[in-house]
C-alpha positions as CSV (number, residue, x, y, z in Angstrom):
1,X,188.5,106.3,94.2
2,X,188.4,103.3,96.3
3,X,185.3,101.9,98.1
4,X,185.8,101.6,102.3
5,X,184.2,99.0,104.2
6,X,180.8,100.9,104.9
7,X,180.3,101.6,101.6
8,X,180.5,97.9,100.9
9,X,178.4,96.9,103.6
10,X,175.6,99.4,101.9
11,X,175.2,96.3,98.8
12,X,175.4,93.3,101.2
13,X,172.2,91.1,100.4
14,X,170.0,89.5,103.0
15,X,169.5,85.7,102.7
16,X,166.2,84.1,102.6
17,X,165.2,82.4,105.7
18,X,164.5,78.7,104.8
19,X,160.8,77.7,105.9
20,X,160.8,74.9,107.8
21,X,159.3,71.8,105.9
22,X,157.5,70.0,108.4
23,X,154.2,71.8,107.9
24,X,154.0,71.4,104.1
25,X,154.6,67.7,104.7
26,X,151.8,68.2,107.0
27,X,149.4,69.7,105.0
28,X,150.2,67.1,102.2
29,X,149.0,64.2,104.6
30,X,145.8,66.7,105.8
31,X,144.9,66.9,101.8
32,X,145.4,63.0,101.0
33,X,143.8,61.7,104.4
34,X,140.6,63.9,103.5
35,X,140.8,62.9,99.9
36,X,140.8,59.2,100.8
37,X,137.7,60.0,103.2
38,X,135.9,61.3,100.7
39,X,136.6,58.5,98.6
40,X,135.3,56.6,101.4
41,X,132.1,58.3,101.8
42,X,131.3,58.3,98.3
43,X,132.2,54.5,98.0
44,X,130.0,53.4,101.2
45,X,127.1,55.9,99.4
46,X,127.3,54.3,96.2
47,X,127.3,50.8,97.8
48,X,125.8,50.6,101.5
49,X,122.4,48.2,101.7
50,X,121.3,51.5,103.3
51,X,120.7,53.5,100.4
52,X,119.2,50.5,98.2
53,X,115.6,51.7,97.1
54,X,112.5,50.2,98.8
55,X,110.1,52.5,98.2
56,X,109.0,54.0,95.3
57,X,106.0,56.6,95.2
58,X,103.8,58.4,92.7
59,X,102.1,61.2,92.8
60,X,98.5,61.5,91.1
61,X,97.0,59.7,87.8
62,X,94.5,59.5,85.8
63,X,94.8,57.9,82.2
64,X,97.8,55.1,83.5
65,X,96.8,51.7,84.8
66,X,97.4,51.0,88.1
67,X,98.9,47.6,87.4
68,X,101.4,48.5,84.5
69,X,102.8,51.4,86.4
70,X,103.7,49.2,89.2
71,X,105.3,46.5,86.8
72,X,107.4,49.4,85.2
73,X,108.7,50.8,88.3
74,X,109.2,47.5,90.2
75,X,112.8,47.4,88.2
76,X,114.1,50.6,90.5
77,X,114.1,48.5,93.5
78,X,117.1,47.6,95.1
79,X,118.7,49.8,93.0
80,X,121.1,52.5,94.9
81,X,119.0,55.7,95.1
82,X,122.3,57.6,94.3
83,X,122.3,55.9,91.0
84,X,118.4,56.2,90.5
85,X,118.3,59.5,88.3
86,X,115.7,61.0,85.7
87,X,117.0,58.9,82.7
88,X,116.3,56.2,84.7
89,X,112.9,57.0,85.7
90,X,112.1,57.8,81.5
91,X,113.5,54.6,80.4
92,X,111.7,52.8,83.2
93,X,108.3,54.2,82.2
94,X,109.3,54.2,78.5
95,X,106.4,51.9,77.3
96,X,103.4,53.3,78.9
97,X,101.8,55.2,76.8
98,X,100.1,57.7,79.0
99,X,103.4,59.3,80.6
100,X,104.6,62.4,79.2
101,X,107.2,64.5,81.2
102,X,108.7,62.5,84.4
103,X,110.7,64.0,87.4
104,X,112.0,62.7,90.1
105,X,113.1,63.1,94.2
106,X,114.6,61.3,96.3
107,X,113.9,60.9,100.4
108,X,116.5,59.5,102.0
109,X,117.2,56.5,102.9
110,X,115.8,54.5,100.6
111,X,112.8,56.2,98.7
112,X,112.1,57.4,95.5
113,X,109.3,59.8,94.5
114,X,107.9,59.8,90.8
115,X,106.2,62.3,89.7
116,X,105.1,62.5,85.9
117,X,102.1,64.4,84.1
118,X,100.0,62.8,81.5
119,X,98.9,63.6,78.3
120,X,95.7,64.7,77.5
121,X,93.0,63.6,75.3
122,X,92.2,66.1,72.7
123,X,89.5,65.0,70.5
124,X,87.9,61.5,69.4
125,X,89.4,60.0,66.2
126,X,88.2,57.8,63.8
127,X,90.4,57.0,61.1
128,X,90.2,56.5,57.5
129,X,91.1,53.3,57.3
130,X,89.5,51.2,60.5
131,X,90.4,47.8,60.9
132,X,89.2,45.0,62.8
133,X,89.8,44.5,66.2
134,X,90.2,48.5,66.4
135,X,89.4,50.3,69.7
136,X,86.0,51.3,70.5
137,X,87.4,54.8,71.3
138,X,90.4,56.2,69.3
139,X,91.8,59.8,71.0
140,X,94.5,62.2,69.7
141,X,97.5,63.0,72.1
142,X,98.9,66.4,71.4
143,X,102.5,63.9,69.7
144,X,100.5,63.1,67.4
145,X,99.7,59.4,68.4
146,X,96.4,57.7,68.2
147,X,96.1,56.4,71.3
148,X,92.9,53.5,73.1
149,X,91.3,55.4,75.7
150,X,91.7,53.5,78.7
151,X,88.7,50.8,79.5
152,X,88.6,51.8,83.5
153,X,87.8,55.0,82.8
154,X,83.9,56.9,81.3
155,X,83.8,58.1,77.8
156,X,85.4,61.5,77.8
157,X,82.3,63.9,75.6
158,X,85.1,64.8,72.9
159,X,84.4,66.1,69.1
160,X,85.2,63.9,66.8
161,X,88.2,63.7,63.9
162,X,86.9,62.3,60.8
163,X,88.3,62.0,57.2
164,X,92.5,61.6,57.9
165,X,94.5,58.6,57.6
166,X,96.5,57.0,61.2
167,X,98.6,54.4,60.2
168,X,100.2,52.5,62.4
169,X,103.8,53.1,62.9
170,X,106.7,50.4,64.0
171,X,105.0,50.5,67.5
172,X,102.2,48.8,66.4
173,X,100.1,52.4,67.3
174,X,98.6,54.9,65.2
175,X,99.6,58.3,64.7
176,X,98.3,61.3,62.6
177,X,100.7,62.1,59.3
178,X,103.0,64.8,60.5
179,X,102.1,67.0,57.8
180,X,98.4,67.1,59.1
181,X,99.4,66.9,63.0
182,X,100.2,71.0,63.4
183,X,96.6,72.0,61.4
184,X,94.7,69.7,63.3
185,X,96.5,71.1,66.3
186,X,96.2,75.0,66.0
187,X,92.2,73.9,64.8
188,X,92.1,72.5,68.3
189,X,93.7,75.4,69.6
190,X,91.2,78.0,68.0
191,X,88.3,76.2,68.9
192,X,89.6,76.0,72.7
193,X,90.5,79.6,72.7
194,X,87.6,81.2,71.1
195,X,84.9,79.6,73.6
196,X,83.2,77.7,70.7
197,X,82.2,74.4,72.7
198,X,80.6,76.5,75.6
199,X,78.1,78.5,73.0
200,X,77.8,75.5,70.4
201,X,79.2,72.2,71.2
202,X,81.2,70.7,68.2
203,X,80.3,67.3,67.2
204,X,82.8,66.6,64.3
205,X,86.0,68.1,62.8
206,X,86.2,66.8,59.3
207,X,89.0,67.0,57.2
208,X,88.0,67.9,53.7
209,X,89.8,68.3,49.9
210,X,88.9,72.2,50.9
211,X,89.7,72.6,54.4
212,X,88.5,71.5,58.0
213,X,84.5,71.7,58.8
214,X,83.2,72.1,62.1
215,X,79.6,70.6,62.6
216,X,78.2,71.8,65.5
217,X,75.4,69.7,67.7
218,X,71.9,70.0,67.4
219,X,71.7,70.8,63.4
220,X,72.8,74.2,64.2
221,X,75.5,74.5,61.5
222,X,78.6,74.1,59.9
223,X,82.0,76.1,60.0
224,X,83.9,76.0,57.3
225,X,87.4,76.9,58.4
226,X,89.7,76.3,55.7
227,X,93.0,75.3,57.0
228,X,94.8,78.6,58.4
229,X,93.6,81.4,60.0
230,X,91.3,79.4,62.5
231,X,91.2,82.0,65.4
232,X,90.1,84.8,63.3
233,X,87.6,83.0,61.6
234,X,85.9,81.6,65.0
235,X,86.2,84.9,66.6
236,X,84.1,86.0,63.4
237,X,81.3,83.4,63.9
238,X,81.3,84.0,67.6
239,X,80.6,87.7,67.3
240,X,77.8,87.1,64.1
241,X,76.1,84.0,65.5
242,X,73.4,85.5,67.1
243,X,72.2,87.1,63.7
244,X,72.6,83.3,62.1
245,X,69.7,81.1,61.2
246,X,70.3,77.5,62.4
247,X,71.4,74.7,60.4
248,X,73.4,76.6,58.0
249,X,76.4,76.1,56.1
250,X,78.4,78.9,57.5
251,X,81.7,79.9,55.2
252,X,84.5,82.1,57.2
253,X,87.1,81.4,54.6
254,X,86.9,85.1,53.3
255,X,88.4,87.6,55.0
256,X,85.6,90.0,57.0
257,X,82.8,88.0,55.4
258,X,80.3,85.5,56.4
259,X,78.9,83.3,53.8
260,X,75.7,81.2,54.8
261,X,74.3,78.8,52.4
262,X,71.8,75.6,52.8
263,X,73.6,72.7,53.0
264,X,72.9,71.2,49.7
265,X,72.9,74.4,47.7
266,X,76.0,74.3,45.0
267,X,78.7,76.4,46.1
268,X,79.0,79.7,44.0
């Protein structure tokens, strides 16, 4: 059977209608003129006399001197505050001793804000092996360093750390043996948790062959602690004390026990 003319024009197929090419030319320029302005921008932020740093502000101190600081930070200016960032501000403040974590901000145009906490003194130290030319006061950062207590500043009333080595490392400063640093740390820890200093003020932590002893002011006893366990044991004393004579040796090494001996009676 043959096919007519209508039949045929049933499977013509409808060309495409060619876009014109004028707007994707267009939109090619739009795209490379804003890419080169933005490559503008970025070059005159990066390099513009505006945005070099002439300020550069702190925020509140305590154990850094004045004069340091400024020495350390003095390299920032000038520099371009888009190029000023965090790793910047660390290295820059790398060698005092003092800093621990750093952040910064930025207020445009051209100053920088520091802000950085400190660490904290924990307790006094005095070291196994004291040298000459040693520190009057020795205190334990919560690193592990050793570190001078600053000159401008009052003797802090801290207990004192007696009987472990600090040697001095490639610094030149001292710093508790690592293996030592996290017992002498949780001790710290108990002590501060358990209310201990606001009942009976401690006036030395002594590292012994058998454990850590607390001696409290005032001849009114000594904890011994052993080396674990330190909350449960002050929470122990803390809830007997009342019932204890003063100027005991007072053993919480045993589990739900209180020991109390005279100081110079032989252990049993």
């Amino acid at each position: 059977m043959g096919i007519g003319r209508g039949q045929q024009g049933a499977f013509a197929v409808r060309r495409r209608t060619r876009r014109p090419r004028r707007p994707l030319v267009l939109r090619a320029v739009v795209g490379v003129a804003a890419a080169a302005a933005l490559a503008a921008l970025g070059w005159w932020l990066l390099t513009s006399p505006v945005f070099a740093v002439k300020r550069v502000e702190t925020g509140a101190y305590r154990f850094t001197s004045a004069t340091a600081l400024e020495s350390a930070l003095g390299g920032l200016l000038g520099r371009n505050i888009w190029r000023v960032g965090r790793a910047d501000a660390e290295a820059a403040l790398a060698t005092l001793p003092w800093v621990h974590e750093v952040r910064i901000t930025r207020r445009l145009p051209a100053t920088v804000g520091i802000e950085f906490t400190e660490w904290r003194p924990l307790v006094a130290v005095s070291p196994a092996d004291p040298r000459p030319g040693d520190p009057d006061l020795l205190v334990l950062v919560g690193d592990g360093r050793v570190l001078p207590f600053p000159d401008h500043l009052p003797a802090p009333g801290l207990a004192e750390l007696v009987g472990l080595a600090a040697p001095r490392g490639p610094d030149g400063r001292r710093r508790l043996d690592p293996a030592e640093l996290p017992a002498v740390l949780a001790l710290l820890g108990a002590v501060d948790a358990s209310g201990l200093e606001a009942a009976a003020p401690v006036d030395f932590l002594v590292a012994r062959a058998d454990g850590f002893a607390i001696v409290l002011q005032d001849g009114r006893g000594t904890l011994l602690v052993g080396r674990e366990e330190f909350a449960d044991r002050l929470q122990r004393y803390m809830i007997g004390r009342e019932h204890l004579d003063q100027g005991l040796e007072i053993d919480l090494r045993f589990r739900d026990k209180i020991t109390v001996r005279q100081p110079d009676a032989p252990q049993s």
